[in-house]
RODO-2510 file (C-alpha; in nm, 4 decimals, decimal comma):
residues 455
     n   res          X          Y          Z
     1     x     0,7773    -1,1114    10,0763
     2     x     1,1823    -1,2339     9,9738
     3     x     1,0206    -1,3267     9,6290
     4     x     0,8666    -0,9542     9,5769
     5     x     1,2114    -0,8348     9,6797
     6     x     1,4114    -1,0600     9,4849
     7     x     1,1276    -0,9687     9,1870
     8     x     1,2193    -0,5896     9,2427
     9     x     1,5589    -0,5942     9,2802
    10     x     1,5957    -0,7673     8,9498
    11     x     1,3845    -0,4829     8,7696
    12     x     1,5916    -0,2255     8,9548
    13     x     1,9155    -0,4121     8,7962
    14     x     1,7274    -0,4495     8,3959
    15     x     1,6571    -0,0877     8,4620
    16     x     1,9986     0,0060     8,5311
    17     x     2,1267    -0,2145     8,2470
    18     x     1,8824    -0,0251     8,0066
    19     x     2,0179     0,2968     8,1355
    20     x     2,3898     0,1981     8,0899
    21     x     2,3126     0,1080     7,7543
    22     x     2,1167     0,4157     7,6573
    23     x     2,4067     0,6888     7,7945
    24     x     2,6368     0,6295     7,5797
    25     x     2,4078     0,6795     7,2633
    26     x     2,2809     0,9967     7,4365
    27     x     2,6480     1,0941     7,4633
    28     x     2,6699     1,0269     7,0956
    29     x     2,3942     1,1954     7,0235
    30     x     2,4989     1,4692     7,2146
    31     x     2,8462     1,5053     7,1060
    32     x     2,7025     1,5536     6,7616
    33     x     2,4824     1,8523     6,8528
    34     x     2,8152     1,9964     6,9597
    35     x     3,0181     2,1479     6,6387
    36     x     3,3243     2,0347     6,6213
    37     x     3,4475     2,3235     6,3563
    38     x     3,2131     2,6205     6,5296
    39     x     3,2070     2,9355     6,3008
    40     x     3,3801     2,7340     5,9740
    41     x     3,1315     2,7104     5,7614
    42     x     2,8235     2,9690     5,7145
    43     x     2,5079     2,8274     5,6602
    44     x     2,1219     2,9794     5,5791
    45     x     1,7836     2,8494     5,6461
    46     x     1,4488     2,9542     5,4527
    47     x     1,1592     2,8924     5,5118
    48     x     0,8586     2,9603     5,2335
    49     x     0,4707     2,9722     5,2523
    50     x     0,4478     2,8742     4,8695
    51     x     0,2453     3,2662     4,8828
    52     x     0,5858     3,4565     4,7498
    53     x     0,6747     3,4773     5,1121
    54     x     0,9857     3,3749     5,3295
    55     x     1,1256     3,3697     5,6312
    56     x     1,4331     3,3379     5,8032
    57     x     1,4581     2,9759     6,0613
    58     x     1,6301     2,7594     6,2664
    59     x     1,8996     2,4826     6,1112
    60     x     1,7135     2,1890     6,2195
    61     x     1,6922     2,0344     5,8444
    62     x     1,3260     1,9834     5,8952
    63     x     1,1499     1,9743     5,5835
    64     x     0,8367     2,1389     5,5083
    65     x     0,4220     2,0704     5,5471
    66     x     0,1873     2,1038     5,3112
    67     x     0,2436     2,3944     5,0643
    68     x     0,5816     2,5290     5,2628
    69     x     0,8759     2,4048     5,1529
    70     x     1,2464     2,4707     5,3291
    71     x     1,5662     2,5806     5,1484
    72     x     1,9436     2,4625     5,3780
    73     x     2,2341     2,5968     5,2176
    74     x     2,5882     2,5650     5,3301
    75     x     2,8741     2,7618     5,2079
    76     x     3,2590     2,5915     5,2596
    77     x     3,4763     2,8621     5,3025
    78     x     3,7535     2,8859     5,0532
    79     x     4,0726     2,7935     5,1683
    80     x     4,4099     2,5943     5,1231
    81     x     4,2565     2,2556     5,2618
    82     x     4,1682     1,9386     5,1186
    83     x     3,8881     1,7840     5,0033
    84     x     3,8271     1,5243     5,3100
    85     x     3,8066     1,8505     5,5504
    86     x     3,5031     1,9938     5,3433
    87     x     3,3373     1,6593     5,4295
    88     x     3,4339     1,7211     5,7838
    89     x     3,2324     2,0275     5,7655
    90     x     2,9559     1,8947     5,6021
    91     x     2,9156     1,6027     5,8235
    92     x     2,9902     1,8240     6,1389
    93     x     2,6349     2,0160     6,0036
    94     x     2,4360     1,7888     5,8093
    95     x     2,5323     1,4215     5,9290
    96     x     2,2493     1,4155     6,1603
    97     x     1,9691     1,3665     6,0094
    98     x     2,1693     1,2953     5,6273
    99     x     2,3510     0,9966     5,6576
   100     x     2,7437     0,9669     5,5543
   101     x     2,6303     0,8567     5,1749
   102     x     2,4139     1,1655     5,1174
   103     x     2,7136     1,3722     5,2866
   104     x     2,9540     1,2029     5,0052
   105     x     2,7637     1,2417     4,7057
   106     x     2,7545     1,6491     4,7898
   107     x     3,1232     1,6892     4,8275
   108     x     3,2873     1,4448     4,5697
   109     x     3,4414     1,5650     4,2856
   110     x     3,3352     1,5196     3,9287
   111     x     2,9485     1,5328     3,7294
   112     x     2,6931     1,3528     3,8844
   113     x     2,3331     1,3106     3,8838
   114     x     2,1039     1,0574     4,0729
   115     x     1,8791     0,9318     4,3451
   116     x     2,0292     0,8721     4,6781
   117     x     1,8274     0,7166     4,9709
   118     x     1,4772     0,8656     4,7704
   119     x     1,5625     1,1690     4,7070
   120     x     1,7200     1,3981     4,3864
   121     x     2,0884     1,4696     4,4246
   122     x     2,3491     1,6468     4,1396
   123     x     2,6566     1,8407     4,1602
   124     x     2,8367     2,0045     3,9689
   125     x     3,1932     2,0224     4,1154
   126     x     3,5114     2,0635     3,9632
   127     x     3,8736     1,9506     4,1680
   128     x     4,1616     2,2029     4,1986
   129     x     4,2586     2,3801     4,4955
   130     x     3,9861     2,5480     4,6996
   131     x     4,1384     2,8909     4,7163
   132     x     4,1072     2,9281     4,3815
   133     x     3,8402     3,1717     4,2237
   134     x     3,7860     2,9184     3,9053
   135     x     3,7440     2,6455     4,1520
   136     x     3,3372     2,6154     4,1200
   137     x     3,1762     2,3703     4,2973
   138     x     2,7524     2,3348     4,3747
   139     x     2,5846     2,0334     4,5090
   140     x     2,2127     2,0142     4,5841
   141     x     1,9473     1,7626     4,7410
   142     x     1,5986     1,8104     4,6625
   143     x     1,3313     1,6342     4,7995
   144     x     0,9482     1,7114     4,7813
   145     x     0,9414     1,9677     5,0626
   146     x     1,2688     2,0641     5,1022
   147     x     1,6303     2,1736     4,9565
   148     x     1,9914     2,1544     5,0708
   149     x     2,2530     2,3506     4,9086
   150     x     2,5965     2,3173     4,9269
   151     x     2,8898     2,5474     4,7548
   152     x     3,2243     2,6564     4,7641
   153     x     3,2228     2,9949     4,8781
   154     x     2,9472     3,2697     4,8015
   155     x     2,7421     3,2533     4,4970
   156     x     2,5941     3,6079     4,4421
   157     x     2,2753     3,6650     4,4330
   158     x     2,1991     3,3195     4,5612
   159     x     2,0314     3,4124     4,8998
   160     x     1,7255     3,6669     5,0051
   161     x     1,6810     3,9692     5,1833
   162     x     1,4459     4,2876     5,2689
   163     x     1,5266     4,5072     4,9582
   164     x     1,6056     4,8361     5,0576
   165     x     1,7599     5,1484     4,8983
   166     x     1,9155     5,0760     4,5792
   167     x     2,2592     5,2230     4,4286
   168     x     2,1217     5,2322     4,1073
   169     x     1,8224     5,4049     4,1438
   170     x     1,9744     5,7382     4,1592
   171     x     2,2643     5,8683     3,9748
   172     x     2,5183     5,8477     4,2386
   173     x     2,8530     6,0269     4,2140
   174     x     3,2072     5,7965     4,2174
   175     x     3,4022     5,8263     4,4848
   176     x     3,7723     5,7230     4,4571
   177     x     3,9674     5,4781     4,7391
   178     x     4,1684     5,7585     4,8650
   179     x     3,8314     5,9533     4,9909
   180     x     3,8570     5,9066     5,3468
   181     x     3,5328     5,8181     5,5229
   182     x     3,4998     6,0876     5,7765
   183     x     3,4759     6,3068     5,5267
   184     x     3,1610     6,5000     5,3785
   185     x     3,0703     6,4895     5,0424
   186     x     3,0020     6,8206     4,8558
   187     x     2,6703     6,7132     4,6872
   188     x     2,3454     6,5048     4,7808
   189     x     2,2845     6,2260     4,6950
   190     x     2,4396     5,8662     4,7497
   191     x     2,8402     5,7635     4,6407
   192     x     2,9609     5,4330     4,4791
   193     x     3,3140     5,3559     4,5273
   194     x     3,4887     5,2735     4,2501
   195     x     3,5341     4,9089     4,3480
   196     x     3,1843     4,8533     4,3810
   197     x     3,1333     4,9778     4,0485
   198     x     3,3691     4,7817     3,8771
   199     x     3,1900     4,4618     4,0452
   200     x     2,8797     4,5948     3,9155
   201     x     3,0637     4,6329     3,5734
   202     x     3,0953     4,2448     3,6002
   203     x     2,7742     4,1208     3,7093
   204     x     2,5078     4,0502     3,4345
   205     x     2,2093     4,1815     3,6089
   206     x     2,1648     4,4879     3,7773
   207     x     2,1104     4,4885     4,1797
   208     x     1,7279     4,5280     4,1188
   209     x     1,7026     4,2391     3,8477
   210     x     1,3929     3,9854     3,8223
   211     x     1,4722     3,7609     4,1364
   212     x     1,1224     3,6571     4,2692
   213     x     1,0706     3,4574     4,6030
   214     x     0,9823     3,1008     4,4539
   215     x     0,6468     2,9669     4,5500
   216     x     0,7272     2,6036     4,4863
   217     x     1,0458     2,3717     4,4948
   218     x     1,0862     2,3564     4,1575
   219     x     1,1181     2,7313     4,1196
   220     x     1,3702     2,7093     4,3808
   221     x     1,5880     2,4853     4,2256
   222     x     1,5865     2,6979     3,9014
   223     x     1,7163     2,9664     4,1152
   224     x     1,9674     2,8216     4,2096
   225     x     2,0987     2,6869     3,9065
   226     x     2,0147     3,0173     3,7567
   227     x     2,2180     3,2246     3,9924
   228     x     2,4761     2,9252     3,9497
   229     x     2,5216     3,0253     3,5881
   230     x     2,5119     3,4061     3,6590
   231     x     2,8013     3,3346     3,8745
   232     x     2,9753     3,1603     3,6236
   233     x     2,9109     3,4460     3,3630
   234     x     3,0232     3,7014     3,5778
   235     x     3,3551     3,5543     3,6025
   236     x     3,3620     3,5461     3,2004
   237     x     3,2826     3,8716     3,2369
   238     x     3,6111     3,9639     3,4415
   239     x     3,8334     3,7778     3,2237
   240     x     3,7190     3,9681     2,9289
   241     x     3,7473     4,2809     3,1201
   242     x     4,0952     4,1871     3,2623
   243     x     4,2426     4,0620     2,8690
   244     x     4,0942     4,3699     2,7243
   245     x     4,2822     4,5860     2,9797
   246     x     4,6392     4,3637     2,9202
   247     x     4,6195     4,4492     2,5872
   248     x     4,5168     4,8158     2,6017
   249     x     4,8253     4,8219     2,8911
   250     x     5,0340     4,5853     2,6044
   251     x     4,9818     4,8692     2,3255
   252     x     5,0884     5,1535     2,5234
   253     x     5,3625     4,9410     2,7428
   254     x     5,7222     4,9084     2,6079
   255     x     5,9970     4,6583     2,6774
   256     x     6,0024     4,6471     3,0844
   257     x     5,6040     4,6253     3,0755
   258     x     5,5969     4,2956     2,8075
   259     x     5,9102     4,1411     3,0288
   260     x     5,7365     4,1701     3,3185
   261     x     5,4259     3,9827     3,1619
   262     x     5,6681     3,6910     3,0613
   263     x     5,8091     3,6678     3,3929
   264     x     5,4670     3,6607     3,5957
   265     x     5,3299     3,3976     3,3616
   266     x     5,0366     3,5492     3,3320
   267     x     4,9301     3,4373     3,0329
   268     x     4,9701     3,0493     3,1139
   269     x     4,8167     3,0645     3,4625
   270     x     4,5368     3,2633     3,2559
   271     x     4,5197     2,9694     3,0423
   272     x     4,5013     2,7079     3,3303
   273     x     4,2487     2,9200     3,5200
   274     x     4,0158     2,9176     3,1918
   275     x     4,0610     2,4926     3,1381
   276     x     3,9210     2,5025     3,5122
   277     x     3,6194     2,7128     3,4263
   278     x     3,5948     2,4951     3,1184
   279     x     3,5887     2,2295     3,2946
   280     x     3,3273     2,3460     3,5629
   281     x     3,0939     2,4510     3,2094
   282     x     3,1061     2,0833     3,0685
   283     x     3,0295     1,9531     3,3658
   284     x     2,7504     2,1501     3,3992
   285     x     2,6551     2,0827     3,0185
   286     x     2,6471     1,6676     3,1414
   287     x     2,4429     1,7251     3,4508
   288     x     2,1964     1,9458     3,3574
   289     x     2,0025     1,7902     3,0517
   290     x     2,0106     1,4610     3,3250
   291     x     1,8415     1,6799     3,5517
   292     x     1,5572     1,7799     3,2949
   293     x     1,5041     1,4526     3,2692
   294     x     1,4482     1,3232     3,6368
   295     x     1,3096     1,6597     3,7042
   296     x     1,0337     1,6117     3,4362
   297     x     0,9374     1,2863     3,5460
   298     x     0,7919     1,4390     3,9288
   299     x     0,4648     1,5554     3,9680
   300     x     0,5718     1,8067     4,1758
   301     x     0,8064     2,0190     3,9264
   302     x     0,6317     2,2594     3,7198
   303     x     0,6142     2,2559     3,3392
   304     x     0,7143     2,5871     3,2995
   305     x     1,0315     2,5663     3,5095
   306     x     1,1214     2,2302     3,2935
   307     x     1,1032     2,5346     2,9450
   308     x     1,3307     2,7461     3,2076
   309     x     1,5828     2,4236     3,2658
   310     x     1,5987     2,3905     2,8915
   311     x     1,6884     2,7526     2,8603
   312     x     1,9470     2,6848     3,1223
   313     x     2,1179     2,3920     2,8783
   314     x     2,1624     2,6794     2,5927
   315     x     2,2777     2,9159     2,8197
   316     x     2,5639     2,6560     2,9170
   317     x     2,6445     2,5987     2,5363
   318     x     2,6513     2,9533     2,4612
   319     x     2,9199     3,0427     2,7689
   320     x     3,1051     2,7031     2,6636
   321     x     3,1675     2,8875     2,3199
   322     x     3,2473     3,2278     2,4461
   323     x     3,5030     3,0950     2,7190
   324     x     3,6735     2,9201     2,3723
   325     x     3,6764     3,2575     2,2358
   326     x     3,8874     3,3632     2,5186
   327     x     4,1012     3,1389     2,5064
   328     x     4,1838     3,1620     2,1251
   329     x     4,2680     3,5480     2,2443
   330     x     4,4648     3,4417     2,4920
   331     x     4,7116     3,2070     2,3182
   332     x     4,6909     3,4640     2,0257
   333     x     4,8501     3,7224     2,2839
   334     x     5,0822     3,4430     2,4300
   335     x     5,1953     3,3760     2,0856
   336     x     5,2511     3,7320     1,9826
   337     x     5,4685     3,7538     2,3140
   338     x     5,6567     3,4546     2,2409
   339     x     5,7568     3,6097     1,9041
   340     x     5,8599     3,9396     2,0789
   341     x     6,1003     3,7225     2,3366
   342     x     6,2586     3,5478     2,0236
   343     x     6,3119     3,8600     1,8438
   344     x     6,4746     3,9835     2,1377
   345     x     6,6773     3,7361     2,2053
   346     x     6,7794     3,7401     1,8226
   347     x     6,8824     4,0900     1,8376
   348     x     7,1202     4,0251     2,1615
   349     x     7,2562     3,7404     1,9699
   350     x     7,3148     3,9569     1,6316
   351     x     7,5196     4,1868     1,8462
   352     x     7,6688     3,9177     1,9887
   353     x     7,8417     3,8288     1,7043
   354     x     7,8662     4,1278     1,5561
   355     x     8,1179     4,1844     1,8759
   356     x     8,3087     3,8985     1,7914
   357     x     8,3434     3,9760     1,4074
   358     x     8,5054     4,2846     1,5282
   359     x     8,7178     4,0745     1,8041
   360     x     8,7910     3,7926     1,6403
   361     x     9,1056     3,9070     1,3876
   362     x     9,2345     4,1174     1,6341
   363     x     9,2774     3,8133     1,8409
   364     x     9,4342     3,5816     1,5639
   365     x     9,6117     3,8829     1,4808
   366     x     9,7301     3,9327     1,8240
   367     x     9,8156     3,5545     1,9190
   368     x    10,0163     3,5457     1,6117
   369     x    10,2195     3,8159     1,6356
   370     x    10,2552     3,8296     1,9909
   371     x    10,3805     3,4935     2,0380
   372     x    10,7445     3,5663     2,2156
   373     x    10,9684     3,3646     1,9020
   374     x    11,2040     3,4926     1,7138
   375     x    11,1799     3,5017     1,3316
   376     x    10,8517     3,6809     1,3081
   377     x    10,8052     3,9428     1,0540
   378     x    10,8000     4,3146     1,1931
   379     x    10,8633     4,1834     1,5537
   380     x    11,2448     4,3082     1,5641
   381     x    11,2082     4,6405     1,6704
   382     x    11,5085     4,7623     1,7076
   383     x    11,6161     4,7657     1,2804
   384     x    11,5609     5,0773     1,1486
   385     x    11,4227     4,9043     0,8328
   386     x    11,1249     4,7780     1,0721
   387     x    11,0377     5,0550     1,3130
   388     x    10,6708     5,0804     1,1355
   389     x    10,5871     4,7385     1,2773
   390     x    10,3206     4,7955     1,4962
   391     x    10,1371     4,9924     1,2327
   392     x    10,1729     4,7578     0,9352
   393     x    10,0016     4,4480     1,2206
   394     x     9,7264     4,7059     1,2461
   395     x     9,6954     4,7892     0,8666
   396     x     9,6560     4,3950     0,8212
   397     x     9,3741     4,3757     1,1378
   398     x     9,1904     4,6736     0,9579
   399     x     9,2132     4,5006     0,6229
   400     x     9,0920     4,1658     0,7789
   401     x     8,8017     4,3568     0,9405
   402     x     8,6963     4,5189     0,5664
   403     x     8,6940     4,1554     0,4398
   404     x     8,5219     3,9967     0,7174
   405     x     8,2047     4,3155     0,7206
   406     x     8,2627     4,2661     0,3106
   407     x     8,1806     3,8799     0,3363
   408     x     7,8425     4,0020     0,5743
   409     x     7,7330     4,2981     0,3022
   410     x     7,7789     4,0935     0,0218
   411     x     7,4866     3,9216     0,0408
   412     x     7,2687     4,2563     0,0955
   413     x     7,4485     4,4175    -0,2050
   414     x     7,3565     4,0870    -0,3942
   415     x     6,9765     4,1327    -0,3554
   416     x     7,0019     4,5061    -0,3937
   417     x     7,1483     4,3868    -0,7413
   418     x     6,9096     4,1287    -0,8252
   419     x     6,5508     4,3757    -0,7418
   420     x     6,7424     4,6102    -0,9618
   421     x     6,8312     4,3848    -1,2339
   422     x     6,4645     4,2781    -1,2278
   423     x     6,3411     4,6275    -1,1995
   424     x     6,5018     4,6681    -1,5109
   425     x     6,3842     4,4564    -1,6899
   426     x     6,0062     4,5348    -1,5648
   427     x     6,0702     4,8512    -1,6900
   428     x     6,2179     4,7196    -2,0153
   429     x     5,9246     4,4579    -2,1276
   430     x     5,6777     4,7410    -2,0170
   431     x     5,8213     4,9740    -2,2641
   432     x     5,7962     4,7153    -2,5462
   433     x     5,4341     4,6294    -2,4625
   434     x     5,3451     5,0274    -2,4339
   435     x     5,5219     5,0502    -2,8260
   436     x     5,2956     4,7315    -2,9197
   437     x     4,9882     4,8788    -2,8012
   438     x     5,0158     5,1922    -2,9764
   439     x     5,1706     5,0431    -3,2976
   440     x     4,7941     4,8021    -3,2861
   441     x     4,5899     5,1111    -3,2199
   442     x     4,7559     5,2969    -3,5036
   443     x     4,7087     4,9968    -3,7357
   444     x     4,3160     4,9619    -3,6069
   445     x     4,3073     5,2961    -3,7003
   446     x     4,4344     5,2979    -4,0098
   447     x     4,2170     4,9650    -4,1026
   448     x     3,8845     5,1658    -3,9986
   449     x     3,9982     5,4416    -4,2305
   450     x     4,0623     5,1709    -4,4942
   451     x     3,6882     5,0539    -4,4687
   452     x     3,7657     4,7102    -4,4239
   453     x     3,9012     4,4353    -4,1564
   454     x     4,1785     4,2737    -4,2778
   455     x     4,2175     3,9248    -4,2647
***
């Protein structure tokens, strides 16, 4: 009976052990279920039936059975914060079940394109501060059955939902910010604001364009390097829309208008702002054709989305060129400002010294004869043989002042000279050459008359 005791006892204590060791990894584990940045990051969880359907699930990065497939995507808000907090966020939602290598190849800066622990991962992210709009960065791990997504801020057009009335299916009227909202619109019928229609302006496809629910994971992951690039173009878009305006606003503006450019520096942070999307574009231009590759080499991606990545690669060439476009405009504009600022500042500095050509004798003048010494000419006043004193000083500043503007015209009156001279003589050689012609017409003439050439 003491030795079943003893025997239980001693179970009792392993079990207890076992316990004690196993709380704290439960703690662990439950410490990570809890969000330590709740709210910071927004995140989106498909699920599709490979049919053309989806549905909305639960973030438990499960991946998919059979024919269904799961999309994750995260969104890192944009913000003035550094790198090594977006990989807070992404390991405060991903990090279990991804491990801390899968979280760093999403958020690092820089091309890349690879297999990490078995499955597909590339981004395409470019460094520069986060709040920046031409700060594009897109990460994504694909596996057989499932997708994760990562990017900085939204991507339009990236996500699904129910489609339900359109704004462009009717012909709505424009309504102007200043419309208040409580108020009742004269007409049927629905009303874009004008904001919405200038985003509209930008995009490259309409609200209703060609943006099926993908069936497999390889149509997914041309969506969303698809909608990738039509995020890229619609910033292209803007820019063009924005230089077009400067220099509509650059014809019609005057003096205060072109100042006011130069002192913004709009023109160089326009130029830094398109080196970052250039940047973002050859990155993409290094990663993608990589992709093709390991993407072509699954049995699982589809031939026809492998034509579709190839598009993708020309589509990245052909924005590379037209972003190099822009920038040749904009350093054409810079440089046509630059010119206007020097001739400005020319023109202050031509009347400049055009104030002290007039200044300058008078103050030689003026230090001469005001020095308090005897002896100087004209300074005693008080003989009668001197009382114009003051005016002959003033007769001599006058005459200096004709010299001095003299010396400055001379040179005009020189050229004026020369074109005439040479004018002249145009005129001169072209009335010799008008006598010649006739005089050889006149003797051709004659010589036809004559009934022979003469030799």
């Amino acid at each position: 009976m003491g030795l079943d005791q003893e025997d239980q006892s001693g179970e009792a204590e392993e079990m207890d052990t076992e316990t004690s060791r196993e709380s704290p990894l439960r703690e662990i584990r439950a410490n990570r279920t809890r969000t330590r940045f709740p709210g910071a990051v927004r995140q989106k969880a498909y699920r599709f039936d490979g049919l053309g359907n989806f549905y909305n699930k639960e973030w438990d990065l499960k991946e998919g059975i059979g024919e269904e497939f799961c999309w994750y995507h995260v969104e890192i808000p944009r913000g003035n914060h550094k790198l090594s907090l977006s990989a807070q966020y992404l390991i405060d939602v991903l990090c279990p079940p991804l491990k801390l290598q899968d979280i760093l190849s999403l958020v690092s800066n820089g091309p890349f394109c690879g297999h990490v622990d078995g499955a597909l991962v590339f981004r395409v992210n470019s460094p520069g501060p986060a709040h920046s709009d031409f700060t594009i960065r897109i990460a994504a791990r694909v596996t057989e059955n499932s997708v994760i997504t990562v990017s900085l801020g939204r991507v339009p057009r990236m996500g699904f939902s129910p489609t339900g009335q359109s704004l462009l299916s009717e012909i709505p009227s424009v309504g102007s910010p200043s419309v208040v909202r409580g108020q009742a619109n004269d007409g049927d019928g629905i009303v874009i604001l004008e904001h919405v229609l200038e985003f509209f302006l930008t995009m490259n496809h309409s609200e209703e364009a060609d943006n099926p629910v993908p069936k497999t994971v390889s149509n997914l992951l041309v969506h969303v390097l698809d909608t990738h690039m039509d995020h890229l173009q619609d910033i292209v878009t803007k820019l063009e829309m924005d230089l077009d305006s400067v220099e509509l606003d650059l014809d019609k503006g005057g003096f205060a208008l072109k100042k006011q450019m130069m002192d913004d520096r709009r023109f160089p942070k326009m130029h830094i702002n398109l080196q970052r999307l250039l940047q973002v574009i050859a990155h993409g231009e290094q990663v993608f054709p990589r992709v093709k590759e390991k993407c072509a080499t699954k049995s699982w991606f589809a031939n026809e989305d492998i034509v579709a990545l190839e598009e993708l690669i020309g589509r990245v060439r052909r924005l590379k060129e037209n972003v190099g476009f822009i920038a040749t405009r904009v350093t054409a504009i810079q440089t046509g400002l630059d010119s206007w600022q020097a001739e400005q500042i020319n023109k202050k500095l031509y009347y400049l010294s055009f104030l002290s050509i007039i200044f300058l004798p008078l103050s030689i003048v003026t230090g001469v004869f005001g020095m308090n010494v005897g002896g100087v000419p004209w300074t005693g006043q008080n003989n009668p043989v001197l009382k114009d004193g003051f005016r002959n000083v003033m007769l001599i500043c006058v005459a200096m002042l004709l010299f001095v503007l003299l010396c400055f015209i001379f040179p005009a009156i020189y050229v004026r000279l020369t074109s005439w001279r040479k004018r002249m003589a145009l005129k001169r050689s072209w009335s010799l050459n008008k006598r010649s012609i006739i005089r050889r017409n006149l003797e051709g003439r004659s010589q036809e008359r004559s009934g022979y050439l003469r030799l």
